[in-house]
N, C-alpha and C positions, 0 to 999 in steps of 0.2 A: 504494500500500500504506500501509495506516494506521499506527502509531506500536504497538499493541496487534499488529500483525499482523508485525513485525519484531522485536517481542520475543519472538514466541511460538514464529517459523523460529531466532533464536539462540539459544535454550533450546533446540530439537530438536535443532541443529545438536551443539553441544556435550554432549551424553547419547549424539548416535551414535557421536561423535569418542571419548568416554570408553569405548565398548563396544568400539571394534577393538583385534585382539588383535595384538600386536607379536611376530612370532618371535624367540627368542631364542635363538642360535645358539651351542651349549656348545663348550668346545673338549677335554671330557675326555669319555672313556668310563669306567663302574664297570664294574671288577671283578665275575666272576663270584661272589668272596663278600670278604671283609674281611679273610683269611687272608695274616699278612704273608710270604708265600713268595710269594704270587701274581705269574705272569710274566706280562712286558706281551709285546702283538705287536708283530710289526714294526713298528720305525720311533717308536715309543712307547716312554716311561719311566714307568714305577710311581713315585707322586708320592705318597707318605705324611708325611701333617699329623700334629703330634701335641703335645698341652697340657701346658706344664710350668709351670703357674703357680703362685706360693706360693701357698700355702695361709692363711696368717697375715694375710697382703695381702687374699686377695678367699676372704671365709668362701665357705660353701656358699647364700651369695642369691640366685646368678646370675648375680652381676657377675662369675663367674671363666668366661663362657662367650664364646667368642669365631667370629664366624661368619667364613664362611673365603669367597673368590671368586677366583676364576683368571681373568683376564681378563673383568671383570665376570658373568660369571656364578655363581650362587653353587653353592657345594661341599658344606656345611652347615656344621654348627654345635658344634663342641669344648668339651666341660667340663673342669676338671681331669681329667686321667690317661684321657681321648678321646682317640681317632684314628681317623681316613681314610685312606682310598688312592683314588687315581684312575689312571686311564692318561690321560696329557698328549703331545701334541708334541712332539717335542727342537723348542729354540729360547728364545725372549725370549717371557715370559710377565708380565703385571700380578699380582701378590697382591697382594687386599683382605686388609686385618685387619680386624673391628670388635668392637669391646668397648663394654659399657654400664658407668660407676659417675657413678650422677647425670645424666650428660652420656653422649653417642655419639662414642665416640675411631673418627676412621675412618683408616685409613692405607693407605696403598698403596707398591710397593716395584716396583722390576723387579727381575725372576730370569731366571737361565739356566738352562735343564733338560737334559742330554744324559748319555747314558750310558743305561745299563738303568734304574738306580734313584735317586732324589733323596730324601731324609728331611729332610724342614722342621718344626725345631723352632720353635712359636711359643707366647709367652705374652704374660701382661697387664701391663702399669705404671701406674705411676698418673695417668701423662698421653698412653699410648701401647699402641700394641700394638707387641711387634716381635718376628720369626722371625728363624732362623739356621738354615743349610743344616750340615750334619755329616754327615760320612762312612761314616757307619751306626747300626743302632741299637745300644742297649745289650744284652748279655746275656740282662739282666731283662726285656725289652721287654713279652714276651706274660704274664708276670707282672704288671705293672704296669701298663698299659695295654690300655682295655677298645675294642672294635669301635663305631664312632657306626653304626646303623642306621635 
C-alpha cells in the first residue's frame, strides 16, 4: 500500500469514527409538565433547579445563565428567576454547574437525593457556580419563578 493510499483509509477511518453515535444514558425522567406540585413515582424524587443569581452581578447578557447536568447528562439550561424539575433516583448523584463570563466556570459537586422532593438552589459567582439544597420553596415560588421549556 502506497503512502497516498494510507492517508486516504485514515481520513475515512476517522469521518466514520466521528459519525457513531454514543448513547447517552439519562438518569432522570421529565415530568409530565413543569407544575411545581408535580409527584414523582415510585422510588423517584422531584428534583427542582432553580436560578437565584444577582442581578447587578450578571446583567441580562447571558452570563446569568447556567446549564445544569445530573450525572453528566444534561438537564438544561437556567436564566435568572428559571427553573426545572426532573424525576431522579434516590441516591448519590454528580451536579454539573456551568456558567459563561469571558471564560467557562464548570463545577461539579456530589449530592444526595432521597425523600419525595429535593429543591436545589443554584447561582452564579464570579469564579464559580454553586447550588445549595433547602428545605423547600418559598411562598412566592410560582410568583417568581418562570417554567424553562
Amino acid at each position: 500500500m502506497e503512502l497516498r493510499d494510507w492517508v486516504i483509509t485514515a481520513i475515512a477511518s476517522i469521518l466514520l469514527v466521528g459519525c457513531v453515535d454514543i448513547p447517552v444514558v439519562h438518569p432522570t425522567t421529565p415530568p409530565p409538565s413543569q407544575s411545581p406540585t408535580a409527584k414523582p413515582p415510585a422510588g423517584h424524587a422531584r428534583a427542582v433547579f432553580f436560578n437565584t443569581s444577582n442581578w447587578l452581578l450578571y446583567v441580562p447578557d447571558g452570563t446569568d445563565r447556567i446549564n445544569i447536568y445530573l450525572d453528566g447528562a444534561p438537564l438544561g439550561s437556567l436564566r435568572r428567576h428559571d427553573f426545572l424539575q426532573v424525576f431522579v433516583n434516590h441516591g448519590r448523584h454528580v451536579l454539573g454547574l456551568h456558567h459563561k463570563v469571558i471564560v467557562v466556570f464548570e463545577d461539579e459537586y456530589d449530592i444526595e437525593i432521597s425523600g419525595e422532593e429535593a429543591f436545589i438552589v443554584v447561582w452564579c459567582r464570579p469564579f464559580s457556580t454553586q447550588y445549595e439544597l433547602v428545605d423547600s420553596l418559598s411562598p412566592d415560588f410560582e410568583a417568581t419563578f418562570s417554567p424553562v421549556h
